[in-house]
C-alpha positions as CSV (number, residue, x, y, z in Angstrom):
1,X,0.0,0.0,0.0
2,X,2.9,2.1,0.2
3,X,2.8,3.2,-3.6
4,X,-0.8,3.5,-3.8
5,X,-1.4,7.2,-5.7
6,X,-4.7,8.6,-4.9
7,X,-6.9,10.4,-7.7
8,X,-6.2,14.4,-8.2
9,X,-9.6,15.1,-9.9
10,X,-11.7,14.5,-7.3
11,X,-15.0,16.0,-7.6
12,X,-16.1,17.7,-4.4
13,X,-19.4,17.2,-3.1
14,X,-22.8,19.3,-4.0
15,X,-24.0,21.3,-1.0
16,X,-27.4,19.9,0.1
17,X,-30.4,21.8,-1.2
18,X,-33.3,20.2,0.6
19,X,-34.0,20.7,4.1
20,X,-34.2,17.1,6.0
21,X,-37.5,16.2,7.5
22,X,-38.4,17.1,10.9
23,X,-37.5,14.4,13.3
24,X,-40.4,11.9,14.0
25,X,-43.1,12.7,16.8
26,X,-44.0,8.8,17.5
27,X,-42.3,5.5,17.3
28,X,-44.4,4.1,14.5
29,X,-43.5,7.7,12.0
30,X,-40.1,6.5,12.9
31,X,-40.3,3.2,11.9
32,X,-42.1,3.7,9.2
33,X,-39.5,6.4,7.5
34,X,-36.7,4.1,8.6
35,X,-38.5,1.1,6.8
36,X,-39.0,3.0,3.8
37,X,-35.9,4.2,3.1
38,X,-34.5,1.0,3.4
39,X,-37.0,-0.4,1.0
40,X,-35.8,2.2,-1.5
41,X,-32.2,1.6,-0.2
42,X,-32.3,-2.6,-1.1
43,X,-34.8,-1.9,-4.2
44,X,-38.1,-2.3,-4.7
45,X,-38.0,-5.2,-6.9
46,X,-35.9,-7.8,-3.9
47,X,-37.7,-9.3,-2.0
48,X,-36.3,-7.7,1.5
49,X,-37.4,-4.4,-0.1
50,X,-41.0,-5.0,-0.7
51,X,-41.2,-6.2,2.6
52,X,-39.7,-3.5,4.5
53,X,-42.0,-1.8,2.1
54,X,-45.0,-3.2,3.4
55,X,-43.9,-2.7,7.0
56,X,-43.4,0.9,6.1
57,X,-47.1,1.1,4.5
58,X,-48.9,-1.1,7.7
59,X,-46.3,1.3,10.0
60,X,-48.1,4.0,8.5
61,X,-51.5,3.1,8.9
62,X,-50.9,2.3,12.9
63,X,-49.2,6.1,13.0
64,X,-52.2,7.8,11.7
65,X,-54.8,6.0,14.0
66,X,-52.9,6.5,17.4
67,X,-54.4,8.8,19.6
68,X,-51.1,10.8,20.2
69,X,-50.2,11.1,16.6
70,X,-50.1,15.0,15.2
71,X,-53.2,15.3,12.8
């Protein structure tokens, strides 16, 4: 590793543009953004990534029927 030459052109990375989310109020918002973007992470199209995808959707549904959830 000692004559290993590293690249000179290396493009520097794009300032974020978006503003991230606001943190999660409940467990279930949490879990259900977490499950998401892990769904989208694997792919849609495995088979770990339509089930997190699923989770993320029935996650979902318990979020906006709890009592304590904003509205």
């Amino acid at each position: 590793m000692q004559n290993v030459k590293l690249p000179v052109n290396v493009p520097m990375p794009a300032e974020p543009t978006a503003t991230p989310p606001p943190p999660p109020k409940t467990l279930p918002h949490a879990l259900s953004r977490a499950a998401k973007a892990g769904a989208l992470n694997v792919g849609l199209e495995e088979r770990l990534g339509k089930t997190l995808n699923t989770y993320a959707d029935a996650m979902e549904r318990v979020r906006r029927k709890s009592p304590r959830a904003p509205r």
